[in-house]
C-alpha positions as CSV (number, residue, x, y, z in Angstrom):
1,X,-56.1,59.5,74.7
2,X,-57.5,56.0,75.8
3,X,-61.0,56.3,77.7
4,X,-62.3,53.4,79.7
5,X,-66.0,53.1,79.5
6,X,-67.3,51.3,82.3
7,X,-70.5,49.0,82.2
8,X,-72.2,49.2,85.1
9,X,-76.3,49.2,83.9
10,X,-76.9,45.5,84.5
11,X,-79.7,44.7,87.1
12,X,-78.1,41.2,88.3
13,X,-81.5,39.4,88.2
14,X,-79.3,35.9,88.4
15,X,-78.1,36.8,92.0
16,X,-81.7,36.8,93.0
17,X,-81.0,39.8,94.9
18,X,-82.7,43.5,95.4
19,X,-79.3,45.2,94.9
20,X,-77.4,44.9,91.5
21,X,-74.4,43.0,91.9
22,X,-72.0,45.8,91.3
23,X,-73.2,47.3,93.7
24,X,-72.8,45.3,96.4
25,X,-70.5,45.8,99.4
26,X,-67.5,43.3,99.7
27,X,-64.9,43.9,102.1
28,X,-66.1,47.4,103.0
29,X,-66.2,48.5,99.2
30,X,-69.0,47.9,96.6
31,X,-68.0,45.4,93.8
32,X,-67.9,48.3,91.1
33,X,-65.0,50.4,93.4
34,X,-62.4,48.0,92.7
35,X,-62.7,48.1,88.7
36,X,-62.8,51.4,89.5
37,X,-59.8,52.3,91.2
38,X,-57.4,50.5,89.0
39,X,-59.1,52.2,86.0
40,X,-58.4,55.6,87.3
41,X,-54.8,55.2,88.8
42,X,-53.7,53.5,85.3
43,X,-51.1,56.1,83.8
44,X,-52.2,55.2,80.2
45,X,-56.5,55.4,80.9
46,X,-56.8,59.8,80.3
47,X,-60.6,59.7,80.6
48,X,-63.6,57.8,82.2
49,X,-66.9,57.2,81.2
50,X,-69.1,55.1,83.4
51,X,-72.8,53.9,82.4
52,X,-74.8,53.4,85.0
53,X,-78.5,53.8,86.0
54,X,-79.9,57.3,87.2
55,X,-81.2,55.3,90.3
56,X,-77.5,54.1,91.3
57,X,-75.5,57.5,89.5
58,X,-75.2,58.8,93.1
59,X,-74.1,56.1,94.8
60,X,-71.4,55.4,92.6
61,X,-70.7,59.4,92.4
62,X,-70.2,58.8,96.0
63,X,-67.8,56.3,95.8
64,X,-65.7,58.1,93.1
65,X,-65.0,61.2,95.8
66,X,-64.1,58.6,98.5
67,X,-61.7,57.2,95.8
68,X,-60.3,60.5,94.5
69,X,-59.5,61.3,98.2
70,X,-57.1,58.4,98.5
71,X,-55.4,58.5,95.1
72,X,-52.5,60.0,93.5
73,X,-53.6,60.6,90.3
74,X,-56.2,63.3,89.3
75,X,-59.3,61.2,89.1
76,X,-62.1,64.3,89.0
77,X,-60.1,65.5,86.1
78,X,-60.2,62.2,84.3
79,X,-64.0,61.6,85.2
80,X,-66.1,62.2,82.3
81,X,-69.7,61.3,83.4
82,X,-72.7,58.8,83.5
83,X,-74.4,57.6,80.3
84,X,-77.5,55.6,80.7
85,X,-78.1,51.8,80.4
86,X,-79.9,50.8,76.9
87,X,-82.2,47.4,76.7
88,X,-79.0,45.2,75.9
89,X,-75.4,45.7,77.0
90,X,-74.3,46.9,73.6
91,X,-77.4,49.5,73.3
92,X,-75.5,50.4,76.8
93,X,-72.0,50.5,75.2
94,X,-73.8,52.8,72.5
95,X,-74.6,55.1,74.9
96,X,-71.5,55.2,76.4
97,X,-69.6,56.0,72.7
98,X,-72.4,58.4,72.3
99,X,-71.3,60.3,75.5
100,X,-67.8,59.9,74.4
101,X,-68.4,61.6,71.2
102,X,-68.0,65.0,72.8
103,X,-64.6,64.8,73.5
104,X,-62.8,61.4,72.1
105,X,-61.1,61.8,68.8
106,X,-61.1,59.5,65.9
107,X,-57.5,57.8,66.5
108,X,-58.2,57.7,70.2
109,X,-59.0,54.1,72.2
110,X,-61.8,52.8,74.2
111,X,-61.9,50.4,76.8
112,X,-64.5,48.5,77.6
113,X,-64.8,46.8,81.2
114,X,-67.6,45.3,83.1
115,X,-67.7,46.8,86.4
116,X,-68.7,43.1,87.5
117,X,-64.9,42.3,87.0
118,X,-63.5,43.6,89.7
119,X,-60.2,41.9,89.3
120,X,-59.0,43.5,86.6
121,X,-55.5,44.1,86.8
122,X,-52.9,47.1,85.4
123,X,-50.7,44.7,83.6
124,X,-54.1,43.5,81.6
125,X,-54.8,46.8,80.7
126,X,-51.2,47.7,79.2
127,X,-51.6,44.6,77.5
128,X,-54.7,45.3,76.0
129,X,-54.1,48.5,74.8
130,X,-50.5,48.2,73.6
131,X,-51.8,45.1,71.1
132,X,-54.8,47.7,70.2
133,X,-52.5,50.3,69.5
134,X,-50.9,48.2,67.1
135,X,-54.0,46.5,65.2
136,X,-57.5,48.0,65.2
137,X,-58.7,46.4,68.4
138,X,-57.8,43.6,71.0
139,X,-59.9,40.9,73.1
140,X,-58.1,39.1,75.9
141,X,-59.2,35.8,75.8
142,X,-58.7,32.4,77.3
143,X,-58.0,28.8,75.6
144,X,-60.5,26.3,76.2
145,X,-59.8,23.9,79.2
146,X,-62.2,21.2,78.6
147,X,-63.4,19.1,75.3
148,X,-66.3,21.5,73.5
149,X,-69.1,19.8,72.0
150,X,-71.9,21.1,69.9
151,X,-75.7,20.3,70.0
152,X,-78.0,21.5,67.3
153,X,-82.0,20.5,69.4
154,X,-79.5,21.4,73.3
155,X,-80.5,17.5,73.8
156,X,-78.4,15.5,71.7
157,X,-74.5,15.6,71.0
158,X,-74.1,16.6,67.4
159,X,-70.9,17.2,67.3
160,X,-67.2,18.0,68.7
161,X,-65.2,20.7,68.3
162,X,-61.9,21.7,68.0
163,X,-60.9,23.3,71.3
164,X,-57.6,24.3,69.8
165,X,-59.6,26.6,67.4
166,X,-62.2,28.2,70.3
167,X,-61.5,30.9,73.2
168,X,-63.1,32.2,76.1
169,X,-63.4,36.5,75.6
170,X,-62.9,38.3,78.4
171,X,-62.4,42.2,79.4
172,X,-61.6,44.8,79.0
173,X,-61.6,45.1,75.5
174,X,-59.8,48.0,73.5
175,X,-61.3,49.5,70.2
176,X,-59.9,52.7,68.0
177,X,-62.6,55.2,68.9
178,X,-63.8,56.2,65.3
179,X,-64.2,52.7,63.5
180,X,-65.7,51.4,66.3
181,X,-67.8,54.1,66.8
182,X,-69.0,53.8,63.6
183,X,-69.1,49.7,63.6
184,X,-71.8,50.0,66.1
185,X,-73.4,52.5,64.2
186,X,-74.5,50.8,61.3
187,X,-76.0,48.1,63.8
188,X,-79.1,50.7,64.4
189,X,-81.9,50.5,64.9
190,X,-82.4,46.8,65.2
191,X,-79.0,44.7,64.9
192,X,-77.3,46.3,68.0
193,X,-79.9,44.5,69.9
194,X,-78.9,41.0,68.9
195,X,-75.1,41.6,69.3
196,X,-73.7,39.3,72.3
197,X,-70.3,40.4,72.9
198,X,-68.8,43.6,72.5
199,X,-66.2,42.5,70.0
200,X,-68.8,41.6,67.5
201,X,-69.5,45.1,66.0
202,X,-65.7,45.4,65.2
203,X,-65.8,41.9,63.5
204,X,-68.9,42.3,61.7
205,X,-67.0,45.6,60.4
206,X,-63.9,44.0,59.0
207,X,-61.8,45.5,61.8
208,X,-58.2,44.0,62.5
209,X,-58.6,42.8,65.8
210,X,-56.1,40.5,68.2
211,X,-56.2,38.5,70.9
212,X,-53.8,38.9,73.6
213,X,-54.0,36.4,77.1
214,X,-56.5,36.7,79.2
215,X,-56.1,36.4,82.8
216,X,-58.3,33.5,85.0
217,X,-58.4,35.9,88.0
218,X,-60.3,38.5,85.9
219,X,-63.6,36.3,86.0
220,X,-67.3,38.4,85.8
221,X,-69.3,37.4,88.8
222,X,-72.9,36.4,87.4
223,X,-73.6,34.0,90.0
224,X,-73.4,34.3,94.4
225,X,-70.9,31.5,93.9
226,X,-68.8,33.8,92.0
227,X,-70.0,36.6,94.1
228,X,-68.4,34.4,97.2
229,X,-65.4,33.5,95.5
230,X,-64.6,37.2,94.9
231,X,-65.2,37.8,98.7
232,X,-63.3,34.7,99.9
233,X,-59.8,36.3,97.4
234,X,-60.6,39.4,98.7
235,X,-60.6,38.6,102.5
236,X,-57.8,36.3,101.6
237,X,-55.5,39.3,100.5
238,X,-56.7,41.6,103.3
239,X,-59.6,43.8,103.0
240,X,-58.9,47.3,102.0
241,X,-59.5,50.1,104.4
242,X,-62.9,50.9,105.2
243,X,-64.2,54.1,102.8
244,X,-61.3,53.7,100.7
């Protein structure tokens, strides 16, 4: 079974706004309820797992009903339940395997999505999880656009790389359940706090993992600029329905 674990603890203090940024209305839906509804109408995602803040568990509760009315798959039997945010977004991705524990098995696949991507797609998903299903893990990423260079003091130039060699990572990203789950574990207490990506637990733990191509519409909104762009593609496509 593949479960998608959805990250959805993050405050969105660089929006400089009272209301997280997933959880923000666009378009009559908030940002977290179209991550959502492509998670839980993809054939191949059996289970969902999303970790979110007991403040905000109702709200997106809420929105999972209004979703589950409209769908044609069985999304209340693929809902698994909130886990709570840690200090860091892997602490948070720990809770969220922790919750998992009780009923994903060793073999079994997680994927991990931002609920501040909202444009995920279903063909990204397939993708990701049919390259997982063949290694021990995959990362969709992007090439590198513009020439990279490195500063040692974040003053001076000190050096350029090679932008054929370095990628972008994106999500979702797909793990096997059991290594990764244990990947992350040797991490605590400390170590799991200083991980940046959640990739770097598999690679720190030998794991075979791919890449497989990213996709430029999938882009996190950390910014209102990229709050606005999200709003201006999704007005541009025509708005979904009102309480969809």
């Amino acid at each position: 079974m593949n479960t998608a674990l959805i990250l959805s603890g993050g405050t969105g203090t660089r929006l400089g706004l009272d209301t997280p940024k997933q959880y923000i209305g666009v378009c009559g839906m908030p940002v977290i309820a179209y991550c959502m509804k492509t998670l839980f109408a993809h054939r191949e995602i059996g289970a969902v797992q999303i970790v979110a803040d007991p403040a905000w568990q109702g709200f997106v509760l809420e929105w999972l009903e209004r979703i589950a009315r409209t769908s044609q798959e069985d999304v209340m039997r693929k809902w698994k339940g909130f886990a709570v945010p840690g200090d860091s977004r892997q602490r948070s991705v720990w809770n969220g395997l922790e919750a998992m524990k009780g009923y994903a098995a060793e073999g079994d696949f997680v994927l991990i999505h931002d609920a501040a991507r909202p444009l995920l797609g279903a063909e990204q998903i397939s993708a990701c999880l049919a390259a997982a299903g063949e290694h021990e893990g995959a990362l969709p990423v992007l090439p590198m656009k513009d020439t990279v260079y490195a500063s040692r003091d974040g003053e001076r130039v000190s050096g350029l790389l090679n932008r054929s060699e370095i990628y972008a990572g994106q999500a979702p990203e797909a793990f096997q359940f059991g290594k990764y789950y244990e990947a992350n574990r040797r991490l605590l207490p400390d170590r799991i706090g200083e991980i940046n990506g959640s990739t770097e637990p598999a690679i720190l733990a030998g794991m075979d993992i791919v890449m497989t191509e990213g996709d430029e519409k999938n882009f996190k909104i950390t910014t209102r600029a990229d709050l606005e762009r999200f709003g201006r593609i999704i007005r541009e496509g025509g708005c979904p329905r009102e309480g969809m």
